[in-house]
N, C-alpha and C positions, 0 to 999 in steps of 0.2 A: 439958685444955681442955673447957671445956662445950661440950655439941648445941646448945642454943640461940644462945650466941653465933657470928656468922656475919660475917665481914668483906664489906663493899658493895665492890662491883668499882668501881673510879675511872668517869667517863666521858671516854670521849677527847675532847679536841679536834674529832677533825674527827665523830665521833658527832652535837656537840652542832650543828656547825655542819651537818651532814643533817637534823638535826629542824628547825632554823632555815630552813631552806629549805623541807623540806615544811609548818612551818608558815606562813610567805610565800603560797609556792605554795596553801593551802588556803585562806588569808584572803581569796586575791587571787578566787578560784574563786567563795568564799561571796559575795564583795562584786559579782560576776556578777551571782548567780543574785539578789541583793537588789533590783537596781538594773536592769531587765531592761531596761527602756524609755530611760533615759539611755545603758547601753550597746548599746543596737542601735541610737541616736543616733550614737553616737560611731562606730562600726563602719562603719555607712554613709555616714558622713561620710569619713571612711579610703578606704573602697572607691571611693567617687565622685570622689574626687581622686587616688587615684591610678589610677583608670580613666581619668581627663582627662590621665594623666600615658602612662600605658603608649599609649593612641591615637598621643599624640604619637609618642615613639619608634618604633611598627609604621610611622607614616606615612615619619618619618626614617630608619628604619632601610632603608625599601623607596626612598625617593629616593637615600640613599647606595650601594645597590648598581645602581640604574638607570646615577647618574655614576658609580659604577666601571667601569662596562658601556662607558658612552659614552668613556671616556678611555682605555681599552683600544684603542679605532681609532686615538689620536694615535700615528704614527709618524713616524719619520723615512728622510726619503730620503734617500742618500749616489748622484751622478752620478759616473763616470768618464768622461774625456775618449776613451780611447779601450777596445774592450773587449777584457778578462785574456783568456789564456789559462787553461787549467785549475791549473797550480802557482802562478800568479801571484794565483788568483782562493780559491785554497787560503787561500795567505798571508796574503791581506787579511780575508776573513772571520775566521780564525785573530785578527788583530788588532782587528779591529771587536768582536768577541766576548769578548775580553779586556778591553775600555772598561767601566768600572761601570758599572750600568746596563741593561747590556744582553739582551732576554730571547731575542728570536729574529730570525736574522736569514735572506733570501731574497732567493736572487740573481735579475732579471730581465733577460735579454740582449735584445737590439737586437729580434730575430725576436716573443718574447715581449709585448715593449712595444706593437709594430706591430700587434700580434693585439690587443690588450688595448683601442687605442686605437681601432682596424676596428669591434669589438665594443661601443665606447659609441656610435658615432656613427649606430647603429640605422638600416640602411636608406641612409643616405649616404654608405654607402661607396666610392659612384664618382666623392667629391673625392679622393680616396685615389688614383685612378690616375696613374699614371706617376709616384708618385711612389716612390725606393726603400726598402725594405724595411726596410734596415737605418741611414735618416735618423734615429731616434730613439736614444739614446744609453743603453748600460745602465746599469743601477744595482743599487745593496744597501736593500730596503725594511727599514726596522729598528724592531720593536717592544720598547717600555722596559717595564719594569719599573715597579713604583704610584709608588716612592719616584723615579726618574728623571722624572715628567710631571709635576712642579711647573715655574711659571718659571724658579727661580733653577740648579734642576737640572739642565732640558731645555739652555737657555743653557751650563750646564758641560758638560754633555756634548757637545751639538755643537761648541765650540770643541775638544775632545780628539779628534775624530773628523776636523776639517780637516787637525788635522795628520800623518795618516796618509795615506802615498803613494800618488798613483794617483788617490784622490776630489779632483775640480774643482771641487763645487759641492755643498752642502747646503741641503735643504728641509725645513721641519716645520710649515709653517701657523702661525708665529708671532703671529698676530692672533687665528687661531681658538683657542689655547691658550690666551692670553692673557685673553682673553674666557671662555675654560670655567674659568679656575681661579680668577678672580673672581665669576663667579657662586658656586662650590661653596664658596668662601671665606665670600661673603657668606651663604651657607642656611647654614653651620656657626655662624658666629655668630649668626644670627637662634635658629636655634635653641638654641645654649646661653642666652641671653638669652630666650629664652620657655621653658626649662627652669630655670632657678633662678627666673624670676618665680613660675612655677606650685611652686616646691618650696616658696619663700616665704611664697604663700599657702596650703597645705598647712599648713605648720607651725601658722602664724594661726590657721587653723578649726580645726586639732586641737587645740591647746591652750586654747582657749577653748571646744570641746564636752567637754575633761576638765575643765574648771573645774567644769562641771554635777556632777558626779559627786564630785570633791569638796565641793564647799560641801552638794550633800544629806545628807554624813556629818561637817559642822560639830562635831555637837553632840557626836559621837564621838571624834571628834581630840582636839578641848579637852579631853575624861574623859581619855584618850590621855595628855595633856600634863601635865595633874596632877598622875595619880597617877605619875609618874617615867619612862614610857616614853622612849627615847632616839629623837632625830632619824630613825636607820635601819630602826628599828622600827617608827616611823610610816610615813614612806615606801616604803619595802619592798615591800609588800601593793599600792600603789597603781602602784609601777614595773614590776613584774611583770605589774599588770593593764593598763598603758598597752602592754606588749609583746605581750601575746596579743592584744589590741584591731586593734593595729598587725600580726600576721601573721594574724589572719583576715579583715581587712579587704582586703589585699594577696590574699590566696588566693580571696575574692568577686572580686576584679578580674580577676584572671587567666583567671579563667573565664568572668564576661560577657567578657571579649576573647578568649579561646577561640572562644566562641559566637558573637558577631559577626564573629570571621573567617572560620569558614568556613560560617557563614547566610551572608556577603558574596558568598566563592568559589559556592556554590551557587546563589545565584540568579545571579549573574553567568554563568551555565555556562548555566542554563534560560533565561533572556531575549537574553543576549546570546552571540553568536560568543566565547567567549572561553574562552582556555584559560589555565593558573596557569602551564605550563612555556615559554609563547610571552611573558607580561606579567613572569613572572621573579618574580612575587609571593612571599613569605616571610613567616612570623611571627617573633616574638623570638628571637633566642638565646638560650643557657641560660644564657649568661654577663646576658645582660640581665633574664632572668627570677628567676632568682639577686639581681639589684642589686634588682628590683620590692620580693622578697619582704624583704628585707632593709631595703630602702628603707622599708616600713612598719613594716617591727620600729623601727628607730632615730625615726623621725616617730611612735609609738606613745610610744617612752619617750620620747623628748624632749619631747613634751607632757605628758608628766603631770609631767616633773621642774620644766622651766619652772610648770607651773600649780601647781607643790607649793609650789618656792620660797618665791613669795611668799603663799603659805597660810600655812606654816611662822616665816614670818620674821612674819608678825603676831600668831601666838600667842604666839611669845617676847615 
């Protein structure tokens, strides 16, 4: 066999389809750096919406732990007619605790109550005379669990808890519950309803600030289209660039909300009384920040495919 001749190694499959990416990836990079002022358009348009988007959430996300906070005190009282002795008082707890539902239960006897009730009536204590001590009837105070402090819940469960021996009489502020889980009901939906309105319009302004970006490179495409380039080919370069567009658009937002939250916490600390571990204040979770950044990747490519579309579908 001759020196000269020399067999060409094959290219693999997935070889060609790595050049094909980094070539994507480099087209998408060059059409960047060409286009500097349409994408820093585009970018801040990203960042500014979903900077209108993540406020929301800090705002929502800090009311939904306030009412968690606040729905934590919905308890339930269970009275006894007359009160346990210690095996008897074993039992019933044993059973009250066994009810789904249930997080923590505390027993208050007769003496307890009397003291508790001395104790609110500040100062007027001496309507309280002669009267006895143990007129006040004991009970089991009982705190639920998140999933038990809905109406249709709280309702199930208290009827499971009448029927355990010994309790006369159940109370849980049925009007005040009523009234809290219709409010939190109605801020959930407000809120998801001003969350897709604003995702909506997201989408809108983004895909209409990548139009810019394409129509600049018209004249490209159509060469593109001619000489036989295929649909993914074209596209490609520009959905790539709609995605990084879309995570550093999301990663500016993050950080002016970084920085406005705790410029907020700070000045709030210098001007007013205020502390973050007393107002219970939080920024995102990760799980949330996670969706943010995410949330801009997919609103990134889904506007350039939306705005490719119908580019694409006119050249044909």
């Amino acid at each position: 066999m001759s020196r000269t001749s020399q067999t060409k190694r094959p290219v693999l499959s997935g070889e060609r389809g790595q050049g094909r990416v980094a070539y994507f990836l480099g087209r998408a990079l060059l059409n960047i750096r060409q286009n500097v002022m349409v994408n820093v358009l585009t970018i801040g348009t990203i960042a500014l919406a979903l900077l209108i988007v993540s406020l929301f959430l800090l705002v929502f996300v800090n009311l939904e732990s306030t009412a968690d906070e606040w729905s934590g005190k919905i308890q339930v009282t269970a009275y006894f007619d007359k009160e346990p002795d210690s095996a008897e008082l074993s039992a019933l707890m044993s059973r009250v605790k066994a009810i789904e539902g249930t997080d923590k239960v505390t027993f208050v006897g007769k003496l307890e109550a009397m003291k508790r009730f001395r104790a609110r009536l500040k100062g007027q204590e001496t309507l309280l005379d002669g009267v006895p001590a143990d007129v006040l009837p004991s009970s089991l105070e009982i705190a639920l669990k998140r999933k038990s402090r809905e109406d249709g819940a709280i309702e199930t469960y208290v009827a499971r808890l009448k029927k355990v021996p010994g309790i006369t009489e159940v109370q849980y502020g049925e009007e005040w519950v009523k009234r809290f889980n219709a409010f939190m009901n109605f801020l959930r939906f407000v809120g998801a309803l001003l969350g897709a309105f604003l995702l909506l319009a997201v989408l809108f302004i983004v895909s209409n600030t990548i139009k810019l970006t394409i129509y600049s490179r018209k004249d490209e495409l159509e060469l593109m289209e001619l000489v036989g380039a295929t649909r993914l080919f074209i596209k490609a370069p520009f959905l790539i660039e709609g995605i990084i567009q879309g995570a550093v658009g999301a990663f500016i937002a993050l950080l002016i909300l970084v920085a406005a939250y705790f410029g907020f916490l700070h000045s709030a600390t210098n001007f007013v009384n205020f502390s973050v571990s007393v107002a219970g204040l939080s920024f995102l979770p990760p799980a949330y920040i996670a969706g943010i950044v995410g949330g801009g990747i997919i609103l990134g490519f889904l506007g350039s495919i939306t705005s490719l579309r119908k580019f694409i579908n006119n050249l044909s």
